[in-house]
N, C-alpha and C positions, 0 to 999 in steps of 0.2 A: 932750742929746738925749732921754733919757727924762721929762725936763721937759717938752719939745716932744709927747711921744706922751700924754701926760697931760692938755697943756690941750688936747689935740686929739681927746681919749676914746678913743683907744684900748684895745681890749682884751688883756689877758691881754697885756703885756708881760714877752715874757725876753729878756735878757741872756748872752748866752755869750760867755766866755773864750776865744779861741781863741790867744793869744800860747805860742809856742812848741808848737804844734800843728798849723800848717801856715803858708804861708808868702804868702797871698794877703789876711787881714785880721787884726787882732787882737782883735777887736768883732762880732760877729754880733749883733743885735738882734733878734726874734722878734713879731709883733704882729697884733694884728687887727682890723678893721675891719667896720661892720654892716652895711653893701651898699659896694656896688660905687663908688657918689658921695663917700660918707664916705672910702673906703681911698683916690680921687682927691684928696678934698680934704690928708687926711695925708701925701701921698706931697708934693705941691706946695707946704705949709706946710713940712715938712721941712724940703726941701729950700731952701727961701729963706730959713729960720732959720740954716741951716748955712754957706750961701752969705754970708751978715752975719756969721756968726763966722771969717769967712777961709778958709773951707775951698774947697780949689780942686778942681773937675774933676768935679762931682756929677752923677751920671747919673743916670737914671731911664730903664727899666725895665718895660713890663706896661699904662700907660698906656689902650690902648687895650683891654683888656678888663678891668681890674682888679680879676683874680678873685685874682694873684699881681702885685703891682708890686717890684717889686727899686731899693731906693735905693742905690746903691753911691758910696760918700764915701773911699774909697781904704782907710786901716785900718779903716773902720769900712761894715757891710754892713747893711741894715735891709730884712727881708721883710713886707711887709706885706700880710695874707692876707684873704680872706673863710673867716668861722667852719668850715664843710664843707672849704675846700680845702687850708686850715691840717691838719684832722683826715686828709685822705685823703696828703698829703705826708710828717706830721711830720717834720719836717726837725729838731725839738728830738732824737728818736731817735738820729739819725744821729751827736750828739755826746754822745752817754750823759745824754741829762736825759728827764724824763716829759715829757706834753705835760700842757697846767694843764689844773685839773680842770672848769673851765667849757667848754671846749673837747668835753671828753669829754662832758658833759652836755650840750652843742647836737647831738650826733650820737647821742644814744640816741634 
């Protein structure tokens, strides 16, 4: 997956742990996108990558404004933000990590 958000230029990918931390995924994936086109195109890539590797039941999420699209792949959850909306949520907070430092630096 993180191969996927790679050739697909993704920003400022994280990864979070979430096994044995709650009981809804084990994989939180964090990521961002440069407009609104780009986070459609990666949400859609994804998910047809995922879908080829047998993963059943992949939702998608946000679509129609793609300021926040949410890829939900059952253990595995992939938010994929624009720059500002990523910063104004941090949802990395919510599970004790920073948010990355580019991040921080689009919103100064």
């Amino acid at each position: 997956m993180e191969r996927s958000l790679d050739e697909d230029q993704a920003d400022d990918v994280t990864v979070i742990d979430l096994a044995g931390k709650t009981t809804f995924a084990d994989y939180m994936v964090v990521a961002s996108g440069r407009n609104t086109r780009h986070i459609a195109a990666i949400a859609m890539k994804l998910s047809e990558r995922m879908k080829e590797a047998g993963i059943r039941g992949v939702e998608i999420e946000g679509l129609a404004q793609c300021d926040w699209v949410l890829v939900d792949a059952g253990d595995i959850i992939v938010h994929l933000f624009r720059p500002e909306v990523r910063t104004f949520y941090n949802i990395e907070k919510m599970w004790g990590l920073d948010q990355p430092d580019s991040a921080s630096r689009l919103s100064a």
